[in-house]
Phi, psi and omega in degrees: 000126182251211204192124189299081172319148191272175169313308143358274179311295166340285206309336162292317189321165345296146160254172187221156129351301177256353152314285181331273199357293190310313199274341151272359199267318201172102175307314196291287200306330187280328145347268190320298190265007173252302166325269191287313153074054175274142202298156164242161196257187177341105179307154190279187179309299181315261198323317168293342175277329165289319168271355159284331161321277195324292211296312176298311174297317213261009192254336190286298181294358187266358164125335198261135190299159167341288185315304170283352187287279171315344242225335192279340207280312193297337175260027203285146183287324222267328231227106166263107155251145162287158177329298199290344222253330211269302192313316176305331175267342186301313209295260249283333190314278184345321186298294181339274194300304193310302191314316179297325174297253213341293178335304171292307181296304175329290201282268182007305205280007195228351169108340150151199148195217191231136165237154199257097203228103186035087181254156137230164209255159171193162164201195201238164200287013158271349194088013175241174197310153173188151204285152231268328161239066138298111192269014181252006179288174168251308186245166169211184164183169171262136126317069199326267149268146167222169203218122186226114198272140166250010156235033172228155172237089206223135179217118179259143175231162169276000000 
């Protein structure tokens, strides 16, 4: 049985998993920031220390050691931190490098694999692939990580 996207949805398209979210949790914000696309200002401490975390994770896992990993994330033009905000990812490194050490054990020990680092994905409202900023698709998304084991046909995502 397949299933119509309403006018709506066309009209709107492409969605991502938190554009929906948004639009269902509260119309005027999904307005505000989909519609009208009104600026939003500075993300707050937290959200700024997770996305230099994030940034710092996917430049590690893309082949580049820690050190230099921080060093492309702190200097990105998009991304100004305050003192506390630096100190708090300063904290957090040690976590970082274990994950990444596991991370690396993990996927050795399963036989190897492929890692997929923001990949992205889109498709079109029949469902089949279609190129991610096309604007005539229905969904799109990143894949952060996805770990595509190569003698299983397994694909894990973060």
């Amino acid at each position: 049985m397949s299933v119509e996207p309403t006018p709506f949805v066309k009209k709107h398209a492409p969605w991502s998993a938190s554009k929906a979210d948004t639009a269902k949790q509260c119309p005027l914000k999904y307005k505000y920031s989909y519609v009208q696309k009104v600026a939003k200002g500075r993300s707050g401490e937290e959200a700024q220390v997770g996305i230099c975390i994030h940034r710092i994770l996917e430049l590690s896992l893309s082949g580049k050691p820690l050190d230099e990993a921080q060093k492309i994330a702190y200097s990105d033009p998009k991304v100004t931190l305050l003192t506390v905000e630096r100190e708090k990812i300063e904290a957090a490194l040690p976590s970082v490098a274990t994950f990444l050490r596991r991370t690396n054990a993990f996927i050795e020990k399963r036989g190897g694999a492929d890692l997929l680092i923001e990949k992205k994905i889109a498709t079109t409202f029949a469902g089949d692939p279609i190129a991610f900023f096309n604007n005539a698709g229905l969904l799109r998304g990143v894949i952060d990580v996805g770990i595509l084991f190569k003698d299983k046909p397994h694909l894990m995502i973060i």
